[in-house]
MMTF fields as JSON, N, C-alpha, C and O atoms, coordinates in Angstrom:
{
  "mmtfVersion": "1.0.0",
  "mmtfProducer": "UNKNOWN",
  "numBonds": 351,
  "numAtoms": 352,
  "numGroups": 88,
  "numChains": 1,
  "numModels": 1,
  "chainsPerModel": [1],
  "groupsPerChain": [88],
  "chainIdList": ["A"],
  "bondAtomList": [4, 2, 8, 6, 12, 10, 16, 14, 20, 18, 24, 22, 28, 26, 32, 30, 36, 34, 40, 38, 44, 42, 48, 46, 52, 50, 56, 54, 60, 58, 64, 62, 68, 66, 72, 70, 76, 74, 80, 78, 84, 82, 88, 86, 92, 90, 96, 94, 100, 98, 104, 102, 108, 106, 112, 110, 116, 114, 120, 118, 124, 122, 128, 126, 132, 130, 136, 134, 140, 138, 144, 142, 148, 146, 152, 150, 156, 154, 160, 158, 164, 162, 168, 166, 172, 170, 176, 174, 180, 178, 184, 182, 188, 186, 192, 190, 196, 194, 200, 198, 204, 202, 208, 206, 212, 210, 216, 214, 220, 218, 224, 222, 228, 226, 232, 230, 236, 234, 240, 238, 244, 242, 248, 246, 252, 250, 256, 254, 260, 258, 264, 262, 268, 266, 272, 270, 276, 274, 280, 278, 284, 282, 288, 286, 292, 290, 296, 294, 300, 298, 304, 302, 308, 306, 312, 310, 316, 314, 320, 318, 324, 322, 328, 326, 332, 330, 336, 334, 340, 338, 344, 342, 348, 346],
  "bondOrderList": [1, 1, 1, 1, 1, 1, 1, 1, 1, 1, 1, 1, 1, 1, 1, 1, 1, 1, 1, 1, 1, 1, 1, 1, 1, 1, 1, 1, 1, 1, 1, 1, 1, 1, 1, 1, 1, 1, 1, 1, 1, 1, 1, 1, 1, 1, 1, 1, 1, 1, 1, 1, 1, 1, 1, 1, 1, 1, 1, 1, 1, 1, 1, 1, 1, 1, 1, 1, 1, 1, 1, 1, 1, 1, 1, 1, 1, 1, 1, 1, 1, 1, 1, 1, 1, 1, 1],
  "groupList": [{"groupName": "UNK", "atomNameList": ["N", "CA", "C", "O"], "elementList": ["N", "C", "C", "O"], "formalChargeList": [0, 0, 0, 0], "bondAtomList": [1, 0, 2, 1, 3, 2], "bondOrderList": [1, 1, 2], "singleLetterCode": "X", "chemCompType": "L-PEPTIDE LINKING"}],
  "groupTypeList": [0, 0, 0, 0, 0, 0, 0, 0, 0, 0, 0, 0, 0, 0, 0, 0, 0, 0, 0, 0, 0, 0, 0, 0, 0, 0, 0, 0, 0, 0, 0, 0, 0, 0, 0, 0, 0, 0, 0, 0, 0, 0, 0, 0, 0, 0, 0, 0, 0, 0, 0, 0, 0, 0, 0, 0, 0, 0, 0, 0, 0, 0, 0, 0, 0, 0, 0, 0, 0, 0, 0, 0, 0, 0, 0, 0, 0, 0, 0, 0, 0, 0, 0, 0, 0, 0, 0, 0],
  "groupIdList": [1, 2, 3, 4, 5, 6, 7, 8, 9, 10, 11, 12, 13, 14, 15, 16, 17, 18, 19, 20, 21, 22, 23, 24, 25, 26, 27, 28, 29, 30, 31, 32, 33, 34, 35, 36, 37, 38, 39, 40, 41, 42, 43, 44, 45, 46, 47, 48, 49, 50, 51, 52, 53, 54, 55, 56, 57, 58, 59, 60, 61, 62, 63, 64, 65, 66, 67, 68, 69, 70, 71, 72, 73, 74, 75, 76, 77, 78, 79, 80, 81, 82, 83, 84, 85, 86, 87, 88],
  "secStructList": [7, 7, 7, 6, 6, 7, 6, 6, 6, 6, 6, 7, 7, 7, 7, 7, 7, 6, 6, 1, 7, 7, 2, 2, 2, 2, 2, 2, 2, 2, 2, 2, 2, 2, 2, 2, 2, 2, 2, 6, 6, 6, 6, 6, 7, 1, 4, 4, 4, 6, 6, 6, 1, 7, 6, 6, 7, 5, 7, 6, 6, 1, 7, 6, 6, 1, 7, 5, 1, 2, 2, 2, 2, 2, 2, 2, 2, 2, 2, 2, 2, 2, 2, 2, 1, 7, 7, 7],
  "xCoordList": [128.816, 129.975, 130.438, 129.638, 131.536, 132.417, 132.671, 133.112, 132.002, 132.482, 134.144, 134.723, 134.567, 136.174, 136.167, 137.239, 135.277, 135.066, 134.957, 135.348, 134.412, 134.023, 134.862, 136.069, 134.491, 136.003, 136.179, 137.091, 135.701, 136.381, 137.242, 137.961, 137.0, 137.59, 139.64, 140.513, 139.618, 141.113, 141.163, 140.174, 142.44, 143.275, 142.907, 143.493, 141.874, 141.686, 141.871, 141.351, 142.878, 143.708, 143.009, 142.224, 143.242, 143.078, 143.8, 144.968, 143.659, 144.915, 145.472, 144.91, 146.871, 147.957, 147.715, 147.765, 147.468, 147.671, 148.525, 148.676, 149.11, 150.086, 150.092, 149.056, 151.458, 151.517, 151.339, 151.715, 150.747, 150.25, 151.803, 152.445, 152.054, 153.249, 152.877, 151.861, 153.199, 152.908, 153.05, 153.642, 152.659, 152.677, 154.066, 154.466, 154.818, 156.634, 157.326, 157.701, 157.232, 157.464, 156.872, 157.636, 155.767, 155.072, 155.232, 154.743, 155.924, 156.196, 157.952, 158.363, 158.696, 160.039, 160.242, 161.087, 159.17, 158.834, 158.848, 159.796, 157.635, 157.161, 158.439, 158.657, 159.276, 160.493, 161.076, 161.276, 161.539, 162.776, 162.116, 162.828, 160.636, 160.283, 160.632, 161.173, 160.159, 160.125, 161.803, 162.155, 162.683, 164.071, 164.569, 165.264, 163.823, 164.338, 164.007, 164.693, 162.705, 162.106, 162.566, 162.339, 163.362, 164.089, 165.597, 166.106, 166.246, 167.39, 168.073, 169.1, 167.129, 167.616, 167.094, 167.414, 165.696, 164.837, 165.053, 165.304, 164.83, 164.901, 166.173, 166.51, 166.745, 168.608, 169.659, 170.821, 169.411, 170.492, 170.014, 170.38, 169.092, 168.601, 167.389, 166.603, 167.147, 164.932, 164.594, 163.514, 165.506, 165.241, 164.071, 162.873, 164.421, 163.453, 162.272, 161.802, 161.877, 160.131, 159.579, 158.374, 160.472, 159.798, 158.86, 157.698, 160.043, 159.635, 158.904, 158.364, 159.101, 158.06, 156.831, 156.182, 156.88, 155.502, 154.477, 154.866, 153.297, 152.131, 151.989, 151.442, 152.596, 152.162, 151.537, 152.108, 150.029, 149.156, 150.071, 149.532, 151.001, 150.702, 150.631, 150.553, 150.678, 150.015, 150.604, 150.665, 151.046, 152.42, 151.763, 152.035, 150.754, 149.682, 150.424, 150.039, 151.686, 152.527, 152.915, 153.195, 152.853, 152.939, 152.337, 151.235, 153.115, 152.217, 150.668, 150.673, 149.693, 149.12, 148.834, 148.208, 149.922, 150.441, 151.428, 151.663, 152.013, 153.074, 152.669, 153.348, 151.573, 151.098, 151.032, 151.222, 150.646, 149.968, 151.444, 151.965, 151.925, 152.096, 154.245, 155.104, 154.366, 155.859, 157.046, 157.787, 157.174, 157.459, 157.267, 158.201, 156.123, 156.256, 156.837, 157.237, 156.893, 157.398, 159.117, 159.478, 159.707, 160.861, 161.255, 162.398, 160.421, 160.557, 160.341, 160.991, 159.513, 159.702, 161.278, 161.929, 161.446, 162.936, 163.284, 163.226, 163.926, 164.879, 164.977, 165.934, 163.729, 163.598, 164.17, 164.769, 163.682, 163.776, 165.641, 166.437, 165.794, 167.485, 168.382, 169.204, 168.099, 168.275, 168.185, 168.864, 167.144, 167.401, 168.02, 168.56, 167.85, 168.412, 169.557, 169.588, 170.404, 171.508, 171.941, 172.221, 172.097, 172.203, 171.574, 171.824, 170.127, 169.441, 169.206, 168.081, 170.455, 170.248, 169.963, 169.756],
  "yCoordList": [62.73, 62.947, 64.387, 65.302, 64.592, 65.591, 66.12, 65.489, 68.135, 68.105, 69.091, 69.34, 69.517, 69.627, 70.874, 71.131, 71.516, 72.927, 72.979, 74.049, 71.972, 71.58, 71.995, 71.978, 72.375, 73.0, 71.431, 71.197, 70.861, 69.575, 68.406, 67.472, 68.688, 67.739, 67.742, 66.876, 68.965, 69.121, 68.278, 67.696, 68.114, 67.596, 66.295, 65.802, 65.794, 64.226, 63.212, 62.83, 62.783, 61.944, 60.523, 60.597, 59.531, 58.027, 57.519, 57.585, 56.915, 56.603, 55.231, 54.48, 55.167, 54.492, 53.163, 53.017, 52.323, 50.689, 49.527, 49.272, 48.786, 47.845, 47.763, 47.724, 47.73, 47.284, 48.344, 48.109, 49.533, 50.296, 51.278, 51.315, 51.841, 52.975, 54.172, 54.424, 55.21, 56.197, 57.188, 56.917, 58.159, 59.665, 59.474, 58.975, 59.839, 60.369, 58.788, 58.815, 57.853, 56.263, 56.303, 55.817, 56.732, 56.802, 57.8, 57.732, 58.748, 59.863, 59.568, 59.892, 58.795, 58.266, 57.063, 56.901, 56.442, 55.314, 55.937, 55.77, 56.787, 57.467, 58.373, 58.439, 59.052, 59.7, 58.975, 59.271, 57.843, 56.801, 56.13, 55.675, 56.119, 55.761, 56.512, 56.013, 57.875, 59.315, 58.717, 58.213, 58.888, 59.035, 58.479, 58.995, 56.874, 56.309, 56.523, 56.847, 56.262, 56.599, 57.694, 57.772, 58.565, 59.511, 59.792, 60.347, 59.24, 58.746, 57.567, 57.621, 56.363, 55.562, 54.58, 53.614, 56.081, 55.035, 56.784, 56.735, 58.047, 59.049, 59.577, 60.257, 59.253, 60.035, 58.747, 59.132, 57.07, 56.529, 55.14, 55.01, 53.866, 52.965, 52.978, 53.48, 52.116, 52.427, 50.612, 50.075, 49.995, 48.491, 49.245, 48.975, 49.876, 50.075, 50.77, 51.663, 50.669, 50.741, 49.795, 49.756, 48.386, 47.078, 46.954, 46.717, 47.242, 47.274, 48.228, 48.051, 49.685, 50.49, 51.3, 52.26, 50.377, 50.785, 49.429, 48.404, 49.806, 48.928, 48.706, 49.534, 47.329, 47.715, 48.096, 48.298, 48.382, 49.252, 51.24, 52.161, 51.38, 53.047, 53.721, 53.315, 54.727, 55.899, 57.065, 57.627, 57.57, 58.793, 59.725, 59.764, 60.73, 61.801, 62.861, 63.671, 62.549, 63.91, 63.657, 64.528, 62.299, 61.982, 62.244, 62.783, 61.832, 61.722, 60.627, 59.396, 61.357, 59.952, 58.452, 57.689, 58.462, 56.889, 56.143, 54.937, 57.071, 56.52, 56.903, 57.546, 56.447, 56.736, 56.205, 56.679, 54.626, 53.601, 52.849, 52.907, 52.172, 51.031, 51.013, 51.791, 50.291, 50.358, 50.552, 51.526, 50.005, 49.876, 51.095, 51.49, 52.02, 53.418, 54.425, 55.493, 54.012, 54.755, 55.042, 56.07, 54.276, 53.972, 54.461, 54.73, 54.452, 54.978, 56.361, 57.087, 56.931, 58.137, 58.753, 59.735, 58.189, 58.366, 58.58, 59.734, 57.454, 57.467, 58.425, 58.646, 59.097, 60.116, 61.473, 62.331, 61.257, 62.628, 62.722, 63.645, 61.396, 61.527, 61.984, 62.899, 61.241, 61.709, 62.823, 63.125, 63.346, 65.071, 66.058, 67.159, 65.57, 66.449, 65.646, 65.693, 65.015, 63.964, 64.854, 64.267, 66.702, 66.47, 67.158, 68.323, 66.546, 66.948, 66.904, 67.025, 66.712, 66.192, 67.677, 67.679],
  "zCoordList": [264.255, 263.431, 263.585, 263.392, 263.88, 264.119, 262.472, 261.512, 262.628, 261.161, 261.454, 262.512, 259.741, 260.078, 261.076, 261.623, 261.306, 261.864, 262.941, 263.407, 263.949, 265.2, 266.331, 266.094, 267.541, 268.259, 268.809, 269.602, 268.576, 269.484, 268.259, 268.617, 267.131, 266.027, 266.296, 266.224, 266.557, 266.718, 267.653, 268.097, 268.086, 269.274, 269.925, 270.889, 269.296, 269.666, 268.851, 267.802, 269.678, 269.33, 269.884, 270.83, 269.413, 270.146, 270.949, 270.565, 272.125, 273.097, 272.401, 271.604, 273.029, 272.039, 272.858, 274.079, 271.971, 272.433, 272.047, 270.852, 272.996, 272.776, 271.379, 270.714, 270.811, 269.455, 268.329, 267.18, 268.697, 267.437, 267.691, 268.741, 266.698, 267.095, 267.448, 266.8, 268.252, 268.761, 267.816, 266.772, 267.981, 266.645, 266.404, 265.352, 267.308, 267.054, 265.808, 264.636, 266.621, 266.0, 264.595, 263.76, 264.134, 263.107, 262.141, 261.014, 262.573, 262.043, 261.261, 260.146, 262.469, 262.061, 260.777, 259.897, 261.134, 260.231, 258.912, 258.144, 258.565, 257.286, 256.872, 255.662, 257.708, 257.044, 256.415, 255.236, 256.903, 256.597, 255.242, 254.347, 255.189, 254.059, 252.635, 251.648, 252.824, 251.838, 251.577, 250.51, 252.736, 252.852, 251.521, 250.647, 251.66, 250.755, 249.453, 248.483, 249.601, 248.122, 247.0, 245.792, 247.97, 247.272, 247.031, 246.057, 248.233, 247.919, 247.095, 246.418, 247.359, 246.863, 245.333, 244.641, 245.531, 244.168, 242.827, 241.623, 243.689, 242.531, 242.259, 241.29, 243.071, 242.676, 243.125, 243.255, 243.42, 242.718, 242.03, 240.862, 242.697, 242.07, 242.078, 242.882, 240.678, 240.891, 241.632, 241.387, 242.37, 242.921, 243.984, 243.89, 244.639, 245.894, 245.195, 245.9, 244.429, 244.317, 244.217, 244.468, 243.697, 243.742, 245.587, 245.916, 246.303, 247.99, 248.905, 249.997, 247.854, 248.212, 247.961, 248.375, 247.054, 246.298, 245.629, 245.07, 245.881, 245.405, 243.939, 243.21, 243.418, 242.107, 241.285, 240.214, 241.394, 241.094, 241.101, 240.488, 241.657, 242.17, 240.831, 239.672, 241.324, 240.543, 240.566, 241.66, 239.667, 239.345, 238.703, 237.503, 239.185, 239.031, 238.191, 237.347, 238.751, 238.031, 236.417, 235.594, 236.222, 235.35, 234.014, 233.91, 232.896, 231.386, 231.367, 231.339, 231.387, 230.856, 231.053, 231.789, 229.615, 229.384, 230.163, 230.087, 230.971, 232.059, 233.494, 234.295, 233.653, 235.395, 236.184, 237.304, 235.9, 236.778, 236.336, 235.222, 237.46, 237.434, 238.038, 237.625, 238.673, 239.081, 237.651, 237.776, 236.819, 235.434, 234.935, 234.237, 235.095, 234.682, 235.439, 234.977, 236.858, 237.351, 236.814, 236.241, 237.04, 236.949, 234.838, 234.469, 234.169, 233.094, 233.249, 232.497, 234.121, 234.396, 235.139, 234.782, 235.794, 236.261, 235.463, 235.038, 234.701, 233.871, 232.93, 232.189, 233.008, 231.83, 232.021, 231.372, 233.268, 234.177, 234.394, 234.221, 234.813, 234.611, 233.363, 233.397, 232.335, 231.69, 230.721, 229.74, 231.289, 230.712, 231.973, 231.862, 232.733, 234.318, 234.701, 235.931, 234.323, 235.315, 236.435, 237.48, 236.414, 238.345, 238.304, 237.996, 238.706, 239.208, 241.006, 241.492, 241.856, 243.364, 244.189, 245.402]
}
């Protein structure tokens, strides 16, 4: 086992096989995700957390009582909107 310090831990990478997406592809993927999650779930509709998020998740930043769960998330929004409306 390679520890984090190792001169060889860096820069090895796994070679890319049929089907898996390459760093760059994977990297585009995960933007377009953030993209949305923030365009279209924190500054205009909260529909896309139904699709991008696990209902279990978990909103760390959160109160408490409003952490876990898609339903809190989106009460967090709303909260947040409504004391910040431009907040963009």
């Amino acid at each position: 086992m390679l520890g984090l310090w190792d001169a060889g831990a860096w820069n090895q990478w796994p070679e890319p096989c049929d089907g898996v997406l390459m760093d760059s592809e994977m990297t585009e993927r995960n933007r377009r995700i953030v993209e949305r999650f923030i365009i279209e779930g924190v500054l205009e509709g909260l529909d896309v957390f139904d699709e991008l998020c696990d209902p279990g998740v978990i909103n760390h930043a959160a109160a408490r009582q409003a952490r876990e769960g898609i339903d809190a998330l989106k009460r967090v929004i709303r909260f947040s909107r409504a004391a910040m409306p431009d907040q963009r």
